[in-house]
N, C-alpha and C positions, 0 to 999 in steps of 0.2 A: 112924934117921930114919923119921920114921914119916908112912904118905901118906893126905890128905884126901881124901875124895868129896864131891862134892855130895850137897844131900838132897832127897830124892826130892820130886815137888808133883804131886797128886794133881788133874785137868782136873774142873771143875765143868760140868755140862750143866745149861743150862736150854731148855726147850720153851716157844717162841712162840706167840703165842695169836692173831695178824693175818694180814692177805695180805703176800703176799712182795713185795718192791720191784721185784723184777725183773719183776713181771706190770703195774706203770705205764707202762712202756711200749707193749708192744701196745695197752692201753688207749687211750690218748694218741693212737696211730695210727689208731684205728676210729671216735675223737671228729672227729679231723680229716679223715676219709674221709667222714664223715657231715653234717659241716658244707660241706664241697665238694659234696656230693649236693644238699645243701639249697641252697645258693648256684647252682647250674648249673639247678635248679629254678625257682627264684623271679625270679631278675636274667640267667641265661645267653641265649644263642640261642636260636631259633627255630628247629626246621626245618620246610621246606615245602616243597612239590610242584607248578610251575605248567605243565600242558600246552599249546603254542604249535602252530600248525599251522605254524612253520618254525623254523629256529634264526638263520636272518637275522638280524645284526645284533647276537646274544647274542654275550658274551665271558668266558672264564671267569677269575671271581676281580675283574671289571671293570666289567660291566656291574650299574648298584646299581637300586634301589627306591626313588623318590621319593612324598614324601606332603608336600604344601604345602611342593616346594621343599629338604626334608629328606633326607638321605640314613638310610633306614631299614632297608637289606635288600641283600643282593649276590648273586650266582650262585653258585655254590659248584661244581655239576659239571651237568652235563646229558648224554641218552641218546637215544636214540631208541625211537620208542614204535609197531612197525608196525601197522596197521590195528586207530590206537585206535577203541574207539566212543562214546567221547566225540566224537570229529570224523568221525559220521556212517562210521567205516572207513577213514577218509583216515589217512595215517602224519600222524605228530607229534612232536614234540622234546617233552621232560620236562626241565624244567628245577630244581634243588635247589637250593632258595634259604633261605639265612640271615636270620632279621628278630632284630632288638634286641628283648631283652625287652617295650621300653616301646612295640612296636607288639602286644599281645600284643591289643590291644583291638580293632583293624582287622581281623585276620583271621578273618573272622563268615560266618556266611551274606550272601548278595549282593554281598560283596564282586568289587570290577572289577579287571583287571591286563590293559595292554595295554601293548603296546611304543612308545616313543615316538623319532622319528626323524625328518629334515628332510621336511618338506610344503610346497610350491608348488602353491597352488590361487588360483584368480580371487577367493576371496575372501579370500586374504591369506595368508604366512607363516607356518606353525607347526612349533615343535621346533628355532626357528635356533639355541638354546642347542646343542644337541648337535653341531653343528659344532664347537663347543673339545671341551667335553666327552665328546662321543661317547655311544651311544644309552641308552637308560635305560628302566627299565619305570615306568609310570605305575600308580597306583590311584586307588580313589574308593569308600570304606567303605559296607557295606552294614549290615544291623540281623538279628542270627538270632545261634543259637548258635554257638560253636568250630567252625572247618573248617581242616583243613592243605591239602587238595587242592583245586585251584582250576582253570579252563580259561580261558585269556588271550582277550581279544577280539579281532578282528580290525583294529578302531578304536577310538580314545577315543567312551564313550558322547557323542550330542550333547544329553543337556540340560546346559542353562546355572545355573552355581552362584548361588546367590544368590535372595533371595524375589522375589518377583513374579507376575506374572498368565499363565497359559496358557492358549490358544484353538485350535480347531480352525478348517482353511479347508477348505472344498472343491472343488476345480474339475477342469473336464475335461483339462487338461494341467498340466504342469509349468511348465513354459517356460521360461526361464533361471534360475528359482532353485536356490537351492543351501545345502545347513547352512550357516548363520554369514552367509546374505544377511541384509539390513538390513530392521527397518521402522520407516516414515516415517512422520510426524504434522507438518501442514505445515512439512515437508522438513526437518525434527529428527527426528533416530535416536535412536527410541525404545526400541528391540529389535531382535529376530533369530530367524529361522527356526532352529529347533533340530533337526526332521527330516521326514522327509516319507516316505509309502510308498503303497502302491495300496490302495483301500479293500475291503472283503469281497466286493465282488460283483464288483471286477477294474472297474468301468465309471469309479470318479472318482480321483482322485488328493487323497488329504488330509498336508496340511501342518499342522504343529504349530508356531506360533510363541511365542514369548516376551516379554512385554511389561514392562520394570523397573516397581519396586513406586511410585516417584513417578510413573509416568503411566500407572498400570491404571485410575485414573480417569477416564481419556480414554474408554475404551471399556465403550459401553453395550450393550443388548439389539436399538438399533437401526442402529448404526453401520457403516458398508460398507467392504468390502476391496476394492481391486485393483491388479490388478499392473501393478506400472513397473518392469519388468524390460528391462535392453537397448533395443533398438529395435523399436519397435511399427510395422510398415510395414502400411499399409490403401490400397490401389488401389480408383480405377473412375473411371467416363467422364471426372468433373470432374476425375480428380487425380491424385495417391499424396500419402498422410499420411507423416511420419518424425516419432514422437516419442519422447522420450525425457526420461527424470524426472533425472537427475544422473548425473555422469560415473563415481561410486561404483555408482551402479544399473545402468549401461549395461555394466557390468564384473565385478559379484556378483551382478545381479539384487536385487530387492527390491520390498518388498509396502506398500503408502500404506494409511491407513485415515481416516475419516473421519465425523462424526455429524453429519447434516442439520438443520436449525434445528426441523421438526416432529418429532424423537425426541430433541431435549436430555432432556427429561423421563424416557424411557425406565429402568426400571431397569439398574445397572450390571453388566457381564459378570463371570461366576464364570468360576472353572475349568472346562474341558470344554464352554464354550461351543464350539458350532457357528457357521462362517459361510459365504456364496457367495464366492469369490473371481471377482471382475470383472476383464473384461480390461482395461478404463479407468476413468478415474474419470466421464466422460458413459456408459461402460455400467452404470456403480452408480447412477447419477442422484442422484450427491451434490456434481453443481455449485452452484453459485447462480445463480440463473432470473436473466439479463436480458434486455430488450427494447429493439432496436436499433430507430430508425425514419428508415429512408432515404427521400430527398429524389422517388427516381425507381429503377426496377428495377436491383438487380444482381444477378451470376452467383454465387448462393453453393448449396452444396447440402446438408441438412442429413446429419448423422453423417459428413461427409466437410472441408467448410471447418473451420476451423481460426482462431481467436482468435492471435495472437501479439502477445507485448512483449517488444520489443529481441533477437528471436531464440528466444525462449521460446515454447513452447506451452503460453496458460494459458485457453482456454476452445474451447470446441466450437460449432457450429452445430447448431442438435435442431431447429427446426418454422422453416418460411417462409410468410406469405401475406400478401395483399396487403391495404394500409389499409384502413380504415372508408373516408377518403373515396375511395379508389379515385385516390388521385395519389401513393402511395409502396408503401414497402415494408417490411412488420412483417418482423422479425428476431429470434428468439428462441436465445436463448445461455447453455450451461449452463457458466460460468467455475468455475475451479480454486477452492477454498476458500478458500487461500493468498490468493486478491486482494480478501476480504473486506473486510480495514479500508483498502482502497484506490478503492473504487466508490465516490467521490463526486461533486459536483458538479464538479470540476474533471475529472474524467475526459473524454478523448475518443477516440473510435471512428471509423475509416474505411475505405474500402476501398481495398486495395492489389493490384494487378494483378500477374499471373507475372512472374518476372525470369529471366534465365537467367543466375545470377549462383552460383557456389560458395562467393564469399570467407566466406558465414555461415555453410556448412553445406550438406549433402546435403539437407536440408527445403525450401530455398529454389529447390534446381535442380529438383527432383523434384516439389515440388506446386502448385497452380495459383492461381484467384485465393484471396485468406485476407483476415482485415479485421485490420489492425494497432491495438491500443489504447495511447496514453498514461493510466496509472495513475497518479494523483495523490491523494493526502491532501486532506482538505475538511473542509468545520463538519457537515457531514450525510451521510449515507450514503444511496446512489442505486441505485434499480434499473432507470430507463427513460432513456434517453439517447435526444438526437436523431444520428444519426451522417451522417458525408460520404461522397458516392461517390466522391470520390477526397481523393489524400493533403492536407492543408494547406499552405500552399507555405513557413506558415513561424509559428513560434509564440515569441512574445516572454517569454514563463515559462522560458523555457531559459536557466541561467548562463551568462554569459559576453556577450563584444562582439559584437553582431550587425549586419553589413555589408551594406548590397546592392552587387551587379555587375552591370553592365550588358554584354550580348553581343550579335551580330547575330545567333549560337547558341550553344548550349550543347552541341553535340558530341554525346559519348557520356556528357554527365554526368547522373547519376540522383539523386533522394535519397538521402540517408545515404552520400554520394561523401563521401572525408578529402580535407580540407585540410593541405596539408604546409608547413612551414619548415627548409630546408636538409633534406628527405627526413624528417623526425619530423613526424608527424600531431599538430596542435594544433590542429582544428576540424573540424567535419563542415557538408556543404551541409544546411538542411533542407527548403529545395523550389523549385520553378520557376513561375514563369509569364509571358505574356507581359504587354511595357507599355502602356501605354495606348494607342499609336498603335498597336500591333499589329507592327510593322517590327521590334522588338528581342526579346529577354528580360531578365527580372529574376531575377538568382541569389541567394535569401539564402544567407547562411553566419552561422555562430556562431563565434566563436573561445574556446574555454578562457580561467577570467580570468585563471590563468597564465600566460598565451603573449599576452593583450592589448596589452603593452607593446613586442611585437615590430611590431606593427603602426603607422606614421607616416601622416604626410598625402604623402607621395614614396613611399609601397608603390608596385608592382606587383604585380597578381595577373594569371595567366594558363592556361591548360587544358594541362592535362597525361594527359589521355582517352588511352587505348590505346598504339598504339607509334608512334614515331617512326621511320622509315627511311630512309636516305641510301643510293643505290645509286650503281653504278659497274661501270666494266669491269674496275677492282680488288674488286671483292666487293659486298658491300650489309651495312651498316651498320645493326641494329637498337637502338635505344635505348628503352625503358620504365622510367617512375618509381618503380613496385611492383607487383608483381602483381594486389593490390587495386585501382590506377589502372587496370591493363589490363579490371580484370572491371566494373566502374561508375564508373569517368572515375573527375576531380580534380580539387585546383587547389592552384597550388604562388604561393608570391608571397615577394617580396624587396625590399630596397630599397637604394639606389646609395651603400655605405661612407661616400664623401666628401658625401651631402648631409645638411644641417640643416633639423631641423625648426622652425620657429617660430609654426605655426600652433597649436599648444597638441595635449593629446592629442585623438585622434580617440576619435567619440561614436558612440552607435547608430543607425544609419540612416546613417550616411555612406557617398556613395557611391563608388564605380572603379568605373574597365573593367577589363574581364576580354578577356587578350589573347590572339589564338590558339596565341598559344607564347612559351614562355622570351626567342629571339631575339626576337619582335619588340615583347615588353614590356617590355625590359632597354637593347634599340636604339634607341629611339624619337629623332627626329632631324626633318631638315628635310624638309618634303615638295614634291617635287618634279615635273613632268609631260611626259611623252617620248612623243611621238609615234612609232611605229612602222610600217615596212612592210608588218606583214602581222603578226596575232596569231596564226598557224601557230605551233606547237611548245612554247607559252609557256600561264603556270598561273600562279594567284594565288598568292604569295607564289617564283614565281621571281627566283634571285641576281640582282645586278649586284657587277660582280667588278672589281678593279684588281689586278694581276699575278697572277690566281689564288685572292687573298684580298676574300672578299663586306665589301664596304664598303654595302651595301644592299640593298633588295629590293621586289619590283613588289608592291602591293596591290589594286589595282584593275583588269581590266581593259575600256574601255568603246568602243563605237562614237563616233567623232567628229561636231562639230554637221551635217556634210554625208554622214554615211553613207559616206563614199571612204576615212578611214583611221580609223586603229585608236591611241586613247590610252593611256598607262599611268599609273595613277597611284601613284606610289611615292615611296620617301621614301630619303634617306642619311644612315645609323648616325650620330650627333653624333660622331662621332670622325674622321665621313669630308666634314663639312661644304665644307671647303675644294675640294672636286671640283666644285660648286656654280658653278663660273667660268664666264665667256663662253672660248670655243677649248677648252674640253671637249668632246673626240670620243666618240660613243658607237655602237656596233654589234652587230649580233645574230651570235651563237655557236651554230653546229648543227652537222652532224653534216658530214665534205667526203670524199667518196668519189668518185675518179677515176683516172686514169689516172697521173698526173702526184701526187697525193696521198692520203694517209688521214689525216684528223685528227678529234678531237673525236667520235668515238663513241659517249664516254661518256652524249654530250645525246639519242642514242637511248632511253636509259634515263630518266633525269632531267628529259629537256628541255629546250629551248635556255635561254639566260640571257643578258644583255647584258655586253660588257665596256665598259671605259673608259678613256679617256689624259685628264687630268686638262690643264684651261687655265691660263693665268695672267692671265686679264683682272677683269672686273669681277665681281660678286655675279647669277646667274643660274638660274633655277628653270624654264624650258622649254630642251626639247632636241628633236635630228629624231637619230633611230636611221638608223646606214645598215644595207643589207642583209647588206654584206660588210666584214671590215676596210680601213679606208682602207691606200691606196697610200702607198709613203714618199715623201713631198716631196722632189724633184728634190734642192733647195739643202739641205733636211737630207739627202740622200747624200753631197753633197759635204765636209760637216761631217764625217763619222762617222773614226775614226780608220781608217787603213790609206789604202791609193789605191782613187780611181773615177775609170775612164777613159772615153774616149766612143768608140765605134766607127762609122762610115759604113757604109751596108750600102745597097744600092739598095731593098730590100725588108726586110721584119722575120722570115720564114718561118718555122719552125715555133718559133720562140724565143719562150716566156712567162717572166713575172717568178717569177723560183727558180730559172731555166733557170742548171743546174751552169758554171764554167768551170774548163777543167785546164788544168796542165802538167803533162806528162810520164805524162797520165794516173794524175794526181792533184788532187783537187780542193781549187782556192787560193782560191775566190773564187763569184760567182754575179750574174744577170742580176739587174738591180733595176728596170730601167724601160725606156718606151720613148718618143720625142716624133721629129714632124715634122721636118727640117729651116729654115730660114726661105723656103728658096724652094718646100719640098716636092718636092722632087727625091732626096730621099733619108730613111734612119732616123737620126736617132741611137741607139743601145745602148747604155744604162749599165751599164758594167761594175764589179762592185765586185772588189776583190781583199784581202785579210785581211791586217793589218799584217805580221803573219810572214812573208807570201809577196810583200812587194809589191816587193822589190828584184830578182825575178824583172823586171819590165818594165824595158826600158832603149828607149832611143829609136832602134834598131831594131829594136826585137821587132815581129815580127808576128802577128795574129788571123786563124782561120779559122773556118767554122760547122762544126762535129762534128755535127750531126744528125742522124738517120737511118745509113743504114748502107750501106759503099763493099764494093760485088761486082765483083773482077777476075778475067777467064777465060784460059786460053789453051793452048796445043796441050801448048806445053811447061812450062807454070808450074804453070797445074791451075788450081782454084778457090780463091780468096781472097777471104774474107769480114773485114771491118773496121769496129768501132764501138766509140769512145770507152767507153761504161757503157751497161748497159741501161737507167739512167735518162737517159741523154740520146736514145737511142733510142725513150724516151715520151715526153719533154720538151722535146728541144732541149739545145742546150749548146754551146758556145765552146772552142778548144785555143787555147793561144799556145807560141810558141817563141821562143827568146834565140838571137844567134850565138856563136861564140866569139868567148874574151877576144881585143880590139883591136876588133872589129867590131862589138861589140855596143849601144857608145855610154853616154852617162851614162845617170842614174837620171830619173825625170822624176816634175813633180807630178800630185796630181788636176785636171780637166779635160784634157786631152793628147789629141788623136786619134786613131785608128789606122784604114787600113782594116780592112773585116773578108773575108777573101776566103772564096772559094765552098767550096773545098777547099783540103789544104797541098799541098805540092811536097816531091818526094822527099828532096830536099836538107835542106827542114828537120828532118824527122824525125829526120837524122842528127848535129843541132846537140848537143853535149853541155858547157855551161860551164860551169863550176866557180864559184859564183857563193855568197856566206856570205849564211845567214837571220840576220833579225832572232831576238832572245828574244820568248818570248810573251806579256812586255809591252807594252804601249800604248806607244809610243814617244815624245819629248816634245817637240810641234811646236815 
């Protein structure tokens, strides 16, 4: 057998002529290291550097970089930076912030960076985004080459973005303005103070404002500034001024401006113009000249009186003297701009005297006499008016219902007093005067022609001037309609639910009364005439009362035709007509302080008032007032429920009507009255006794007088003092006693006699019967 080998193969070499495979790799790797270089280059982050004089408010990783609203930039890390000198030496935070590539164009020379976070200032809100958001840094791109290092401002720069006109002011104070105050062109915000600083030589203060690009043509080369900032307060002998341009002004401050009729022409302001800032608009002398010409001298004085409409200060007092013909008084008046297209022939002017009235304002309480103008639109524009020395009492050009009232006064009412319905103002008075006899006034009013259909031919109108007050030994009682009523009167008016009107609607000029109060225009009723004893204690419009509740009240009171007594002329509420009767009693109610009583106090305060018991006779409109309340009629005692008995007494002694009567020292009953006998030999004393208690009398019971007070002495008793109450001790007063059961006899009716003896006897004291009360109901004859 014989053994195979393989056959031998011989390796061929060939040598490569290229790069080796294995070096595409690294290759590969240094393409794409170079391509990330390039990309982190061209599209990466940003870094930068911004120094802050605190770190307040910075968050790291959080707080970003806005530009129009954009999130363009974040914090990344921050350091502190001890006495950089960029911050004058002061330390500082260094802040390392990230911008996106595509802000690569904003971080230049002049570029701003300041931190932005909640601001509350007078002139408004800024940064309340950051309250969700939380704080953020602000920019505002500058123009120059590449800069990474930046130093943050302390504020957002204050000019304002956007084209428009800048001017300089210059004056000796500030005074309440402030960046972002307003300025006005009549009273349209036009702009805003953008900054202000002290000028090179430290003596003026210049403010930089900013005027939007639609009304830079407002202002020219000769156009005046001044400040209507806050409140302008100017005192002296005539006064104190308070003026004040808008309630935005009085709050941010802000600056008016204005071009006089002789510098319309003037060329129009550039940039970097210069101006005076005035401290009014009569110290710019860019009112419009009027000339007032009054009838006869009034108190005005110039640079201090004051023009007003409707509360408003729109013109100044500048020059006074007196007519050509030497019978008036020229008035020269530099008016607000604003009331240009309103100086016309309808216009009128008058003089209005100090009020001490706050409801308008501190200006009204504060400054003295001022000439009030109604401004009106016309066919012509007017610069010399004749004007009045006082107000007009009333002017028919005013919408609405215009009413006259007739009064015997007008109280505390003023012009420009509101007219209320159910407490809402639907009209104001607009003036006063007296009528032709002299004896009354005429009140006009206007009524809203909204509110006109409230008013009937059955209105009542009545004055609701200052406060009303109701006193008492319970307190005192004040009532007022508003506090505006209280400061320059009123007038409130209504009319009676259930009446109908048929007399058609009411027209202008129709005339009411005007009543001196609610009650007695709402009351109005029969009038009546009651002669009195004596007008001691008593006042126009004192009550007349029936059980406590005013059915009426006195309006007049007058000397009678013989001078001996005193009338009253009053009237009862239509509701209390029926009092009106013949055996109507009436009496005066004041004040009863004695021994024996206290009542009615209260008429110390208030005043006496009449009361009333109502008759049942005929239709009657005179009456006699007594002094005191009447006595109760004998036969009406006898009537009343319970028993009245009559006692014999040889004399009536210290017993008045009230005088208490007891049993058992307890009081059952009381004295009601007292009469002769027929022969006069004796009293009779009625005695009343209270149904409850009357079964206490039986037809041996006997009376004694309790009076005064029984002193017994003795060696071995000692002293013994005795009396009933210490009101019968002031008063007088009556005991009775019962016997015991069997002896004490039946029950007996009213009329029944009894003696009344001097003192008891020891025996009775010791009576004790057992004897059942009625209930303390009325029992049924």
């Amino acid at each position: 057998m014989s053994e195979e080998f393989p056959q031998e193969q011989q390796a061929v070499i060939k040598r490569s002529h290229g790069l080796p495979l294995i070096w595409l790799l690294p290759l590969v790797a240094a393409l794409i290291a170079g391509w990330l270089v390039y990309k982190d280059f061209t599209s990466g982050d940003i870094r930068t550097e911004i120094l802050f004089t605190s770190g307040e408010g910075l968050v790291k990783g959080k707080t970003v970089v806005k530009y129009a609203g954009v999130d363009i930039g974040v914090v990344r890390d921050f350091q502190l930076v001890p006495n950089a000198p960029e911050l004058d030496g002061e330390d500082g935070v260094l802040a390392e912030v990230e911008f996106n590539r595509s802000a690569e164009y904003l971080l230049v020379e002049g570029t701003s960076f300041w931190l932005v976070k909640p601001e509350l200032s007078i002139t408004g809100v800024r940064g309340l985004e950051t309250l969700v958001s939380g704080n953020y840094i602000g920019m505002e791109p500058g123009s120059g080459g590449r800069k990474r290092e930046f130093v943050a401002r302390e504020r957002a720069p204050a000019s304002v973005r956007g084209e428009g006109l800048r001017v300089v002011l210059k004056a000796p104070r500030l005074g309440s303005l402030n960046r972002g105050s307003p300025v006005y062109y009549r009273q349209l915000r036009v702009g805003q103070v953008e900054d202000y600083r002290l000028a090179e030589d430290d003596a003026q203060v210049e403010v930089d404002l900013f005027i939007r690009q639609e009304y830079a043509h407002l202002v020219h080369r000769g156009s005046r500034f001044w400040n209507s900032s806050g409140l302008s307060v100017e005192g002296g002998i005539s006064g104190i001024t308070v003026n004040v341009e808008s309630l935005a002004a009085l709050v941010a401050g802000g600056v008016s401006f204005h071009t006089p009729e002789t510098q319309r022409q003037s060329p129009l302001a550039v940039n970097g113009s210069e101006y005076k800032l005035y401290r009014s608009f009569a110290a710019a002398d860019a009112g419009i000249a009027v000339t007032l010409n009054f009838d006869r001298g009034v108190n005005v004085t110039p640079g201090s009186t004051s023009v007003i409409y409707q509360g408003i200060k729109v013109g100044e007092v500048s020059e006074v003297k007196a007519s050509r013909n030497i019978d008036g008084m020229e008035v020269r008046v530099l008016m607000d701009p604003i009331t240009d297209d309103l100086l016309s022939e309808n216009t009128r002017f008058w003089m209005a005297p100090p009020t001490l009235d706050i409801s308008s304002g501190l200006d009204d309480l504060l400054s003295g006499n001022r000439i009030e103008v109604d401004l009106r639109r016309g066919q012509r524009s007017q610069r010399t008016f004749a004007a009045r020395a006082s107000a007009p009492p009333r002017d028919p050009r005013v919408p609405g219902l215009h009413l006259r009232l007739t009064a015997r006064s007008p109280g505390s009412l003023q012009r420009g007093a509101s007219v209320y319905y159910r407490r809402i103002e639907v009209g104001k008075v607009q003036g006063m005067e007296l009528n032709s006899a002299g004896d009354g006034v005429e009140v006009y009013v206007v009524i809203e022609p909204r509110y006109a259909h409230l008013v009937n031919h059955r209105s009542r109108f009545w004055n609701v001037s200052g406060v009303r007050a109701r006193a008492g030994l319970s307190g005192v009682e004040v009532e007022a309609d508003s506090l505006l009523s209280l400061l320059r009167g009123g007038i409130a008016f209504g009319s009676d639910p259930r009446a109908s009107d048929e007399k058609g609607p009411v027209e202008n000029g129709d005339r009411f009364r005007l009543y001196r109060s609610r009650e007695s225009a709402l009351e109005a009723g029969l009038r009546i005439r009651i002669t009195l004893p004596s007008a001691e204690g008593f006042r126009d419009g004192a009550p007349i009362r029936h059980k406590g509740v005013q059915v009426g009240e006195i309006t007049r009171l007058r000397l009678g035709n013989d001078a001996s007594e005193v009338v009253a002329h009053a009237k009862l509420y239509h509701r209390a007509e029926h009092f009106a009767r013949s055996g109507t009693r009436m009496w005066v109610v004041g004040p009863e302080i004695g021994i024996d009583k206290v009542a009615n106090l209260d008429t110390l305060v208030t005043g006496r008032y009449l009361s009333l018991e109502p008759g049942d006779g005929g239709m009657q409109t005179e009456f006699v007032a007594l002094a005191e309340p009447p006595r109760p009629d004998l036969a009406d005692t006898m009537m009343r429920p319970g028993l009245t008995v009559i006692l014999d007494a040889p004399r009536r002694g210290s017993l008045v009507a009230g005088s208490p009567v007891y049993y058992r020292q307890v009081q059952v009953g009381e004295v009601t009255g007292f009469e002769l006998g027929e022969l006069a030999d004796r009293v009779y004393i009625y005695v009343y006794i209270e149904p409850r208690y009357q079964t206490l009398v039986r037809e041996h019971t006997v009376f004694w007088n309790a009076s005064g007070i029984e002193v017994n002495f003795g060696l071995q008793t000692g002293l013994n003092v005795h009396t009933e109450s210490t009101k019968s001790l002031l008063a007088g007063g009556v005991a009775f006693a019962t016997p015991e059961a069997g002896e004490m006899g039946l029950e007996v009716e009213s009329g029944s006699h009894y003696p009344l003896y001097p003192e008891a006897k020891p025996e009775w004291l010791g009576w004790s019967p057992k004897i059942e009360l009625l209930n303390s109901a009325v029992p049924e004859k």
